[in-house]
VOBA-1610 file (N, C-alpha, C; in pm, whole numbers, padded with zeros to 5 digits, always signed):
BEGIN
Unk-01949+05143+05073Unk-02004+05165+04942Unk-01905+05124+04832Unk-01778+05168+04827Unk-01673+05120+04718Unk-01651+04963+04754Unk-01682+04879+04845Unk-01689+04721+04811Unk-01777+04673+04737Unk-01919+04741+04766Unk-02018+04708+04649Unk-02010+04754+04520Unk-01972+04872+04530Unk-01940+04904+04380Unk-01813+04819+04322Unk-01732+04800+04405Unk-01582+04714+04295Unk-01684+04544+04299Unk-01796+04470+04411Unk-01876+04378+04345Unk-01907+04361+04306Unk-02003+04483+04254Unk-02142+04483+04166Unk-02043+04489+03988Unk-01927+04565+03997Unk-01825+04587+03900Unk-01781+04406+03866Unk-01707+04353+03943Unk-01722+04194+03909Unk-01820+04094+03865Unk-01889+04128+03917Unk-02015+04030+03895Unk-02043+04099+03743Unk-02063+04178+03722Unk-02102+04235+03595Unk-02035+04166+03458Unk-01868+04218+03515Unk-01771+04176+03395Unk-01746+04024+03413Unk-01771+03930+03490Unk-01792+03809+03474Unk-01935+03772+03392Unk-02042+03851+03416Unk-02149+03771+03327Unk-02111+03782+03138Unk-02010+03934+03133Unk-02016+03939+02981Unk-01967+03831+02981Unk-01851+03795+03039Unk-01704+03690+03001Unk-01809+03586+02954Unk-01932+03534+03027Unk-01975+03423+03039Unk-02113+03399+02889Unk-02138+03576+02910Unk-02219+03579+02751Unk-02106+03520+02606Unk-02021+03597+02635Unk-01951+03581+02524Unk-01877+03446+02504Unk-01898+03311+02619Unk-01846+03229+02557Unk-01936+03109+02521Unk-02094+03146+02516Unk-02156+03065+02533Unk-02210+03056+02362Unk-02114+03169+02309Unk-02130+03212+02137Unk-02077+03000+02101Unk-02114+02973+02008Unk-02085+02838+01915Unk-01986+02871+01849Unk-01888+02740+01893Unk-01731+02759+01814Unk-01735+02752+01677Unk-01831+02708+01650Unk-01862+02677+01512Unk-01858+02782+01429Unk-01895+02886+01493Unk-01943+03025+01437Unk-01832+03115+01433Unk-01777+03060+01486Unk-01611+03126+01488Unk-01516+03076+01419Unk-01491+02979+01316Unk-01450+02920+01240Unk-01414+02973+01095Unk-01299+02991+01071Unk-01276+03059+00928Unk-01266+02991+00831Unk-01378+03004+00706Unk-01343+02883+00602Unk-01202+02844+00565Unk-01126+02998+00526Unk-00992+03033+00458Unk-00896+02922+00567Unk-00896+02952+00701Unk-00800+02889+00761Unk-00871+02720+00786Unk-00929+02691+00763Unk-00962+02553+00732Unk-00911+02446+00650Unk-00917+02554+00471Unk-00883+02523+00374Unk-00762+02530+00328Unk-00675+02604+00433Unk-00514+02632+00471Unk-00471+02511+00530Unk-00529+02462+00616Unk-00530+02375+00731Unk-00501+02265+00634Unk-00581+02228+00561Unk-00587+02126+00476Unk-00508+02059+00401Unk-00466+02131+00285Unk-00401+02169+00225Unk-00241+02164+00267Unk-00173+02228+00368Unk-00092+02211+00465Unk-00034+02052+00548Unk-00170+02040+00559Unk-00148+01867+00649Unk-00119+01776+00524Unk-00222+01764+00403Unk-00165+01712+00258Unk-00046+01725+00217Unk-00002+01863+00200Unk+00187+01860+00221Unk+00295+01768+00285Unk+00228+01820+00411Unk+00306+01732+00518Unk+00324+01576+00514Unk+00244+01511+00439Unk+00254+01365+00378Unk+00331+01392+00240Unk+00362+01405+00210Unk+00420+01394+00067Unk+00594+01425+00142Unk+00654+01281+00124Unk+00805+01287+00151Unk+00859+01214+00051Unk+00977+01257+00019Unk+01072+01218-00065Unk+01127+01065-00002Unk+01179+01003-00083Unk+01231+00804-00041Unk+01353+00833-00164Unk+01427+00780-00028Unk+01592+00770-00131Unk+01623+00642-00124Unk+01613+00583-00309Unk+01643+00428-00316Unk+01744+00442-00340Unk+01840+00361-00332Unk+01950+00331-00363Unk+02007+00206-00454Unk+02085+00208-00596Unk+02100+00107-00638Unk+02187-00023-00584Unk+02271+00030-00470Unk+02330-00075-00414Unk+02345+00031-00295Unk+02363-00036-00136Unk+02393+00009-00008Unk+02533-00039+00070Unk+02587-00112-00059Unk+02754-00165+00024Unk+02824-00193-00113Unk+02952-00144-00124Unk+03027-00171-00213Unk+03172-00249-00164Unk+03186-00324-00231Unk+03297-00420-00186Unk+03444-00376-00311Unk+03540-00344-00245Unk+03649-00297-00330Unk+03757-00413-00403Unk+03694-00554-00310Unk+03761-00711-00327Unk+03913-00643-00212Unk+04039-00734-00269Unk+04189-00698-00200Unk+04220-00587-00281Unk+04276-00507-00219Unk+04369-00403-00224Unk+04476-00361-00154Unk+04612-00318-00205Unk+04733-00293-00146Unk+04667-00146-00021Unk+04782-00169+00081Unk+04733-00071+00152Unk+04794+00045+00095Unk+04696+00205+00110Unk+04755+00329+00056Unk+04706+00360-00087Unk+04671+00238-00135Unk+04587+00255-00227Unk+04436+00289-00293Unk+04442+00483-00315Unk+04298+00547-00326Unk+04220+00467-00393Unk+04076+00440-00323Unk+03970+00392-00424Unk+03853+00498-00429Unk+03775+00466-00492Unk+03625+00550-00477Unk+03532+00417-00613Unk+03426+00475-00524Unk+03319+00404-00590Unk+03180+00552-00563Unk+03083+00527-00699Unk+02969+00614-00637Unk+02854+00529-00627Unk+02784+00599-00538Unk+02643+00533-00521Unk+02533+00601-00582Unk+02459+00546-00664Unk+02366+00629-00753Unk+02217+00602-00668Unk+02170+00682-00660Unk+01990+00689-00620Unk+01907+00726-00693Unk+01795+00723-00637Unk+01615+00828-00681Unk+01574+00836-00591Unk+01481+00971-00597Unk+01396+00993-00530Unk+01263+00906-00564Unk+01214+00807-00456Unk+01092+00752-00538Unk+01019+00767-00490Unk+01018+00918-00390Unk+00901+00974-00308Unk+00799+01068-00402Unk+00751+01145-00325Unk+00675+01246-00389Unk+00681+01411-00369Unk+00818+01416-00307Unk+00874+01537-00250Unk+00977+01554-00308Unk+01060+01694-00286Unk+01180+01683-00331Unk+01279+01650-00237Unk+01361+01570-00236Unk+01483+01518-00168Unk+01575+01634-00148Unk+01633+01638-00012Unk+01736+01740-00001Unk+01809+01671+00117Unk+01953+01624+00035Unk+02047+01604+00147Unk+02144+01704+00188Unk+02146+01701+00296Unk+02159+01768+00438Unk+02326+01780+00486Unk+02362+01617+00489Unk+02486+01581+00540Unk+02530+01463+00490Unk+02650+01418+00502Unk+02696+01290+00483Unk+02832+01281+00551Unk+02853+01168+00663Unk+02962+01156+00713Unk+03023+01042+00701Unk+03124+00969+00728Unk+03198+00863+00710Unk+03212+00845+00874Unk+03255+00723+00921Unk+03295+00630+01017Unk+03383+00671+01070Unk+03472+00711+00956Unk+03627+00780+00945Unk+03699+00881+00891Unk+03815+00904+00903Unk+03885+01035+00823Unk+03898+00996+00689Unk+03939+00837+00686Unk+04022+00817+00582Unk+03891+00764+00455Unk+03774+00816+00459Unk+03689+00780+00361Unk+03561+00903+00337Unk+03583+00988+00252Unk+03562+01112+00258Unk+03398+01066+00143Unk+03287+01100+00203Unk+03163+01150+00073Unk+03161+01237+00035Unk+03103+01280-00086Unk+03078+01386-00198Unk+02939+01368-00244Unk+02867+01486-00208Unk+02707+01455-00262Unk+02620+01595-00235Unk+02564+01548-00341Unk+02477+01692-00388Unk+02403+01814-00273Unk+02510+01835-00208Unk+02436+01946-00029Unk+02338+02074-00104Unk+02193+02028+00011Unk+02132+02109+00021Unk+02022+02142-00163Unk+02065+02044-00240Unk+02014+02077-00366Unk+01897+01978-00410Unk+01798+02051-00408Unk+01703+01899-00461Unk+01648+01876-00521Unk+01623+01772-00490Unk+01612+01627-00636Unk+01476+01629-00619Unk+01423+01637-00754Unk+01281+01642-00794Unk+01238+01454-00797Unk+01145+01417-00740Unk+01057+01305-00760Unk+01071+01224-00856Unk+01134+01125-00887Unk+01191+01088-01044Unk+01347+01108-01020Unk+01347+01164-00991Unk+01518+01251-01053Unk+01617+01153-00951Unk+01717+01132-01023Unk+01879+01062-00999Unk+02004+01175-00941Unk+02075+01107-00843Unk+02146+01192-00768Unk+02248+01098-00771Unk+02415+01135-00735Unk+02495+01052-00732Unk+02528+01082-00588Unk+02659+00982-00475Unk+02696+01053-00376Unk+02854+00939-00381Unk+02957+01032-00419Unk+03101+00964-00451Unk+03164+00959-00325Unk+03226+00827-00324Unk+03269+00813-00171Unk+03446+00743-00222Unk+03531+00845-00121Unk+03688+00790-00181Unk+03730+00716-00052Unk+03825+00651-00067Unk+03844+00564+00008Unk+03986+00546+00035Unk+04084+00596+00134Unk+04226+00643+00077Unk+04339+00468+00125Unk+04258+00366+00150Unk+04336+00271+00119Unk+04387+00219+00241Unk+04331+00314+00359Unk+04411+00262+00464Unk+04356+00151+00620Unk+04420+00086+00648Unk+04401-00023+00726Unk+04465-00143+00706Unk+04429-00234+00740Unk+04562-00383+00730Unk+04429-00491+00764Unk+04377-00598+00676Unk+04285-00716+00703Unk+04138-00671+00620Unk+04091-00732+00650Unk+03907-00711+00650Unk+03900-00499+00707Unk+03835-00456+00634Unk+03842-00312+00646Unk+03662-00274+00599Unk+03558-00220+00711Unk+03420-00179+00686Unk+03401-00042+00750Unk+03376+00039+00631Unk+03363+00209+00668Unk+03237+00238+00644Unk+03109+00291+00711Unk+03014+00350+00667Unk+02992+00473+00694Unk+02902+00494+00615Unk+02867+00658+00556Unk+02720+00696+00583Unk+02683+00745+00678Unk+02551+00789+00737Unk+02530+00936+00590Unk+02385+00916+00536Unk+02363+01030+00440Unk+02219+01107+00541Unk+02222+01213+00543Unk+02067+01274+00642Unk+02028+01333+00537Unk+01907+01319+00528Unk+01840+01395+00441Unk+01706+01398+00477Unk+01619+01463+00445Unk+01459+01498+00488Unk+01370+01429+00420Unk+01419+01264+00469Unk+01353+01161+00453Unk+01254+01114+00578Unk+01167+01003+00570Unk+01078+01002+00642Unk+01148+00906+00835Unk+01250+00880+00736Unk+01392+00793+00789Unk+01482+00883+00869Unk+01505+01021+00814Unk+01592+01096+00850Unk+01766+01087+00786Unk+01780+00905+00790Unk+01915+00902+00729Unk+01928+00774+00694Unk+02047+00732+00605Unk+02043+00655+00520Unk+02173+00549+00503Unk+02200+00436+00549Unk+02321+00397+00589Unk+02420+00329+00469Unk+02531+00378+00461Unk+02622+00322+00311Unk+02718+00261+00376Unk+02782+00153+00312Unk+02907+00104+00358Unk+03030+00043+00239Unk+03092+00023+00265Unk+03225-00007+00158Unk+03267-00088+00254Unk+03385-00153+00175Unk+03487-00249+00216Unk+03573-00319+00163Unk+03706-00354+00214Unk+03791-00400+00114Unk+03856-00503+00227Unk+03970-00591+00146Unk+04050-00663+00219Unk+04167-00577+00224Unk+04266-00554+00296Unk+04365-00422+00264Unk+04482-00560+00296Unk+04541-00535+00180Unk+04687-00638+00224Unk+04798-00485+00243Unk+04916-00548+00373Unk+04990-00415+00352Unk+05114-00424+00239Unk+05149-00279+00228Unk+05227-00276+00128Unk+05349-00374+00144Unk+05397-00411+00013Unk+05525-00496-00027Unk+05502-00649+00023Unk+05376-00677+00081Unk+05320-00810+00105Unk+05333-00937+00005Unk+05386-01004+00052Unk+05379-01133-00031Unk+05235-01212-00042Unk+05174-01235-00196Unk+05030-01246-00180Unk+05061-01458-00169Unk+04938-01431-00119Unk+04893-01569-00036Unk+04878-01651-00159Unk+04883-01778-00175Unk+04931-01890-00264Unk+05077-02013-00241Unk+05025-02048-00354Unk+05160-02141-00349Unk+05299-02120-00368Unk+05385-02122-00340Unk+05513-02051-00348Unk+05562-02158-00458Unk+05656-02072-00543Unk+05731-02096-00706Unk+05867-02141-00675
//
């Protein structure tokens, strides 16, 4: 008798399971979270674009040991606000400076100062990865100089 009853008990609570899913999803549908939905995914397109007025700066010759810096100016010419994240150099010896974590409204100009402490010997190329919550993720800068070393006799005709 208790096998039929724990059957007749299954069979039962399987037919609700089976009433209740034969309800239309449709009908279960919340305007509010629809119009959330929406709204939300529209967000999610709207990203910030970091132009840049130049992406490589050339320092020409320079003695070695000798600090430079140059800045790189941008916009946002997205439709989000820009927020950079990070900025690293190649190297030790070329340090960025730029606006962390603060952001730049749509329109709006940002600077990111990059020093450069002079060191190497020949043809010398350092870049500067910027991350920011672009559609890109990150943003590539570079500098460069000719580095003559110190007390060098410069190249020409001799007097």
């Amino acid at each position: 008798m208790k096998k039929i009853t724990t059957l007749f008990s299954l069979v039962f609570a399987m037919a609700l399971v089976g009433v209740s899913c034969k309800d239309k999803a449709s009908n279960k549908i919340v305007a509010d979270n629809v119009e959330n939905a929406t709204s939300r995914d529209e967000a999610q397109k709207l990203v910030p674009v970091m132009t840049f007025e130049k992406a490589e700066h050339d320092f020409g010759t320079i003695e070695q040991g000798t600090p430079q810096e140059t800045t790189f100016k941008f916009t946002n010419t997205g439709d989000a606000p820009l927020i950079i994240t990070d900025a690293k150099s190649s190297c030790g010896c070329t340090v960025p400076e730029y606006p962390k974590n603060t952001p730049i409204a749509p329109g709006e100009t940002g600077e990111l100062l990059v020093k450069f402490n002079g060191s190497g010997q020949n043809q010398v190329t350092k870049t500067i990865t910027v991350t920011a919550n672009t559609a890109k993720g990150s943003e590539i800068l570079r500098i460069k100089a000719f580095v003559n070393p110190k007390n060098a006799v410069p190249a020409g005709p001799v007097k």
